[in-house]
N, C-alpha and C positions, 0 to 999 in steps of 0.2 A: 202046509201052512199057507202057501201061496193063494191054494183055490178056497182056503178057510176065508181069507182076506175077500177075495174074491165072489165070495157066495155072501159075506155079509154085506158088502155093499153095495153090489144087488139090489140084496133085500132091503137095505137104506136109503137107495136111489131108483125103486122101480113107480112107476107110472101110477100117479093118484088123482082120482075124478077131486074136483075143486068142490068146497062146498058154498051152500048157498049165500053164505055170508060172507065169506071169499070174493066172490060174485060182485055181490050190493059192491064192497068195500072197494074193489077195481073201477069200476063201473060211475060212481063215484070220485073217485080221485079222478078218473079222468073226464068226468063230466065240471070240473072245477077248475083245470087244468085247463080245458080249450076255452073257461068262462076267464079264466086270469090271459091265456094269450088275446083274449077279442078285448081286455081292458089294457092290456098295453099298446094294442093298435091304435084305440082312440086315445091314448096318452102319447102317442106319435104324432098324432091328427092334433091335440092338441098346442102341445107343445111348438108345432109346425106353424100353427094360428098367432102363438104369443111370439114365434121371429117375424112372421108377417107381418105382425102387429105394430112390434121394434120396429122393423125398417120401416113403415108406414110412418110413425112416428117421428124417427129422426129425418124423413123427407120433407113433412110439413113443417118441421124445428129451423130446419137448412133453406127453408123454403120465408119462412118470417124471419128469420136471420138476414135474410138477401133484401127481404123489401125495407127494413129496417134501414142497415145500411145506406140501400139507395135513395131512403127519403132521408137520412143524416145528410148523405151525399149533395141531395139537391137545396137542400137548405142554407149548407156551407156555401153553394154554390150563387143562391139569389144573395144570401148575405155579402158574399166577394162583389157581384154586381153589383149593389146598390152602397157597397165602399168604394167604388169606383167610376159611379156616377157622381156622389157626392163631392169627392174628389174633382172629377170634371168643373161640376157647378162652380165649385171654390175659386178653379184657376181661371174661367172663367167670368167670372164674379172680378178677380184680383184684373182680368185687361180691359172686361169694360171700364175700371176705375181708373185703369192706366189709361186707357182713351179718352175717357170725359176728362179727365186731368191733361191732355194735353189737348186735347179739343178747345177747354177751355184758358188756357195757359195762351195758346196760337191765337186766341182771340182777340184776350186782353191786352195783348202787344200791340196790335193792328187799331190798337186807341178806341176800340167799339165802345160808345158809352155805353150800352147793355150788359158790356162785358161782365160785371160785378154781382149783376140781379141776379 
């Protein structure tokens, strides 16, 4: 019974020439198979371009962000100076008035008949 088993599968498993269309059919898949890995390399190469891409992008994004900013920045900044000269002007304005007012106050005491004109 042993070598019954044994002699049929053998004959079940002994060595068979491939036929031609066996052949094509290999041959074939694996000519499709190195076309699909050479389209996932360039989908690597791709894919690689659109992070480039990204970070390219948020540089230039971070990069108009900063000038933006800095022209907000400087804007605030002439506007503060020029609330600040104004200012100056004002109190300045308010002691020449305090001067002429006593300039001529110290005059008219001193009995100047011009004093009035």
């Amino acid at each position: 019974m042993k070598n019954d088993i044994e002699s049929r599968l053998r004959e079940a498993l002994r060595p068979v020439a491939p036929t031609e269309d066996f052949t094509r059919r290999v041959i074939a898949q694996a000519t499709a198979k190195s076309a699909r890995s050479a389209d996932r390399s360039g989908g690597a190469a791709s894919r690689r371009l659109w992070w480039l891409s990204g970070i390219a992008a948020s540089l230039l994004m971070a990069a108009g962000v900063y000038q933006h900013q800095r022209a907000q920045r400087e804007v605030a900044d002439g506007l503060e100076a020029r609330r600040q000269v104004l200012q100056a002007l004002a109190l300045t304005s308010q002691k020449l008035d305090l001067a002429y007012e006593t300039v001529k106050s110290q005059s008219s005491s001193l009995g100047d008949p011009e004093a009035g004109a």
